[in-house]
N, C-alpha and C positions, 0 to 999 in steps of 0.2 A: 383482498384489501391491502398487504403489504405491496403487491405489486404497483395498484393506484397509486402508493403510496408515493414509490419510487418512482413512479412515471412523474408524477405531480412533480417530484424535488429535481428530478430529470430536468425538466423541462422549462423550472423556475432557476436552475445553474446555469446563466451566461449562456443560453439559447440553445442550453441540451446538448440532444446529440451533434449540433456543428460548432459548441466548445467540445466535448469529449472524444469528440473522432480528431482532433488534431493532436490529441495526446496520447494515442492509444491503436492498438491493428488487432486490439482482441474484441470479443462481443460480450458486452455489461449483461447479457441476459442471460447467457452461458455461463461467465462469471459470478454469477451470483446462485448457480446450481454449485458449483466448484467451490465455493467460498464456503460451503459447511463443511469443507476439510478443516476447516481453518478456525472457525470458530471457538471450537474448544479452547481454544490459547485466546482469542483478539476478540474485543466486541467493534460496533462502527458504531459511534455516540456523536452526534453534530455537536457544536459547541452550548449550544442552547440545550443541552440535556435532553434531547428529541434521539432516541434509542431507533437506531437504521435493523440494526443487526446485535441480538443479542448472543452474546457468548460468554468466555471467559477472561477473568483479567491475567492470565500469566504472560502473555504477549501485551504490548502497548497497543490505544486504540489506534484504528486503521480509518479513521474518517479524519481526512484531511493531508496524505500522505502525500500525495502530487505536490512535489517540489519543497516538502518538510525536509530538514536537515536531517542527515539520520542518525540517530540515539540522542532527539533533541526534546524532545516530550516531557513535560513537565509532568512530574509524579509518576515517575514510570523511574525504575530501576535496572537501566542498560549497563550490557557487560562492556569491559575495557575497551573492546578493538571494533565494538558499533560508534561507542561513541569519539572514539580516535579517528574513525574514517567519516565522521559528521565533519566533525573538529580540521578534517584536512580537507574538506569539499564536497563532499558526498551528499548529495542533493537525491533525491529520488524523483525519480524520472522511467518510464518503462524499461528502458534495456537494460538498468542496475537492477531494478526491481524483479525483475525477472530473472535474471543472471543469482541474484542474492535469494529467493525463495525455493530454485533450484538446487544448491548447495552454498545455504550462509555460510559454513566455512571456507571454506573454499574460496568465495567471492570475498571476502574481508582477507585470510592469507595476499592472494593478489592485487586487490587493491590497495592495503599495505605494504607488499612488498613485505611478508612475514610472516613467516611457515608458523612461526608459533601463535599468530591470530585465533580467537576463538568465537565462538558465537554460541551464546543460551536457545538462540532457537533450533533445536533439532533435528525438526521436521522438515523434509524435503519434499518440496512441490515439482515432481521429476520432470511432467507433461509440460513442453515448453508452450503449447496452445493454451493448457490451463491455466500455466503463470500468468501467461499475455488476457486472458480471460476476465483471470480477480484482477489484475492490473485494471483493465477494463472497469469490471463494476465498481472498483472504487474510486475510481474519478468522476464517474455517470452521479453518486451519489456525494461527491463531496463538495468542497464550497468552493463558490468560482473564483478561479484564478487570475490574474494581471496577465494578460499575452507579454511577452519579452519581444522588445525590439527587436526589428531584424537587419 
């Protein structure tokens, strides 16, 4: 039934998989085996209160992340240097996304330019095909985006 589910929401996002394959080189169905690392920490809640993925709230939700400003979620309690590298441009998009689940410190040190950057989330998503994965399934499931001029 959840799979339906997400086929359904799939497929009702700005024509599915040919909006999601422009945003993404990972697979939404692998990603979403992958994505119960994750859940412990993030749920995926659409805005309409329609629960994609239930988990935990110590992480901010993850439905709607393609191209959210990052540490910009309202009622979510982001550390200094997420919402310092929102605040400086930091847009999510796959190759940050991935780069930042593999080691958030690390990806916030450098993109700040500041060894003493820190990051609340802990957990490293080491498998760069997994990052690309979840990157994946949460785009398949989130709400459709504006294409940017080219």
């Amino acid at each position: 039934m959840k799979k339906l589910i997400i086929m359904a929401l799939g497929a009702s996002v700005s024509g599915g998989a040919a909006f999601a394959d422009a945003h993404m080189s990972g697979d939404a169905e692998a990603g979403e085996d992958v994505y119960r690392k994750c859940k412990s920490c993030h749920v995926v809640v659409a805005d309409d209160g329609m629960e994609i993925q239930k988990g935990g709230r110590v992480g901010p939700n993850l439905y709607g992340v393609y191209q959210r400003q990052a540490g910009s979620l309202e009622d979510y309690s982001y550390g200094d240097s997420i919402v310092a590298a929102g605040e400086a441009g930091l847009e999510w998009n796959e190759e940050d996304f991935v780069a930042y689940v593999q080691d958030p410190k690390g990806f916030l040190a450098e993109y700040l330019d500041d060894k003493k950057a820190k990051s609340k989330m802990s957990f490293r998503l080491r498998d760069e095909q997994d990052a690309k994965d979840v990157w994946a399934y949460l785009v398949s499931v989130g709400p459709e985006v504006e294409k940017s001029a080219d």
